[in-house]
Residue, then its C-alpha position, 0 to 999 in steps of 0.5 A: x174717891x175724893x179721900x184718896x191722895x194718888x192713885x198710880x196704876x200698874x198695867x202691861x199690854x202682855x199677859x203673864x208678865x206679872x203684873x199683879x205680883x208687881x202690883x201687890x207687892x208695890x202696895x205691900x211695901x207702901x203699906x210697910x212704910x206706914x202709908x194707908x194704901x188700897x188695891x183694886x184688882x180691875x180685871x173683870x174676866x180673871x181677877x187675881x187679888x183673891x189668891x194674894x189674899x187672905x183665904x175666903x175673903x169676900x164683900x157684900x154690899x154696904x148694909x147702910x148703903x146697898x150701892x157701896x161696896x165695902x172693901x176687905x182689909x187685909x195685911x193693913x190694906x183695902x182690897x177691893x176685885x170682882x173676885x171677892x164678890x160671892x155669886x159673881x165668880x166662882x172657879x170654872x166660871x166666865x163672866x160674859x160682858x156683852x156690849x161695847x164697854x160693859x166691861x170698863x163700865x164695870x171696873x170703874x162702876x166698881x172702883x167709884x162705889x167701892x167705900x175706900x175711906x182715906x188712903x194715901x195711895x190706891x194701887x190699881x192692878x188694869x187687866x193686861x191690854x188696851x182694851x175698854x178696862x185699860x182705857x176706861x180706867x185711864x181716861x177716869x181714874x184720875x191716875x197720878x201716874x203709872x207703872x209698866x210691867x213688861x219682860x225682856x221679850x221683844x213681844x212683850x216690849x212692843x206690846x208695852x209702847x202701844x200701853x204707854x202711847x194709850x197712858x200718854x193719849x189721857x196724859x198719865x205720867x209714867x212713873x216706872x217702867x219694870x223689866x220682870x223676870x229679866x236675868 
């Protein structure tokens, strides 16, 4: 983590905003102006990054070091989600994380062991909500700053202040706030 310039996480309170779209193309067009750029696709119950990404991707643990991950590269990018992870998910299949945190215990277990290398950003697509991956990652990710996703919804957009008062509860810099599927 240390070999990573700044990481800028992507996150909304509201599901089906598009968050993980946003979140991959904002790493892609990074990726385009020459950055080294990762993604991380926090979401333990519903990963999304594996459908943006090239078919049958998956990660194994670190034959020098069972305890590292090594990310997939794809499109000039490293990507790393609990969805490339072969045995862990699989379509039909729940992800049970019973315990107070075991989830956000996860993201940021996998975020911290993943072997991102040097990179100019690390683009973290946060499962909607402020629940315990949200705040985990909030509270450990080091963010330099991050980007809301909301819609022209008012649903949307009162779920969002609640997401910026956490982000601002761990002093994360908001960088952007984007109106998706707006007319």
């Amino acid at each position: 983590m240390a070999t990573i310039q700044r990481i800028i996480g992507v996150t909304s309170c509201k599901g089906g905003v598009g968050k993980s779209t946003v979140a991959f193309n904002l790493a892609r067009r990074l990726a385009a102006k020459g950055h080294s750029v990762g993604v991380f696709d926090a979401d333990v119950h519903g990963p999304s990054l594996p459908t943006q990404a090239e078919p049958g991707a998956s990660v194994a643990p670190s034959l020098a070091n069972p305890d590292v991950m090594v990310p997939v590269e794809s499109g000039g990018m490293k990507l790393m989600s609990f969805g490339f992870i072969q045995g862990l998910w699989s379509a039909g299949d729940a992800i049970d994380t019973r315990g107070g945190g075991a989830a956000g215990e996860l993201a940021v277990q996998l975020l911290h062991t993943t072997k991102w290398g040097a990179l100019d950003y690390l683009v973290i697509d946060t499962p909607p909500g402020t629940g315990e991956i949200p705040r985990a990652l909030a509270a450990r990710a080091h963010y330099a700053g991050a980007v809301v996703v909301t819609t022209p919804s008012d649903l949307a957009v009162a779920d969002v202040v609640r997401g910026v008062a956490l982000l601002r509860k761990f002093d994360v810099p908001i960088l952007g706030v984007v109106e998706n599927m707006a007319t």
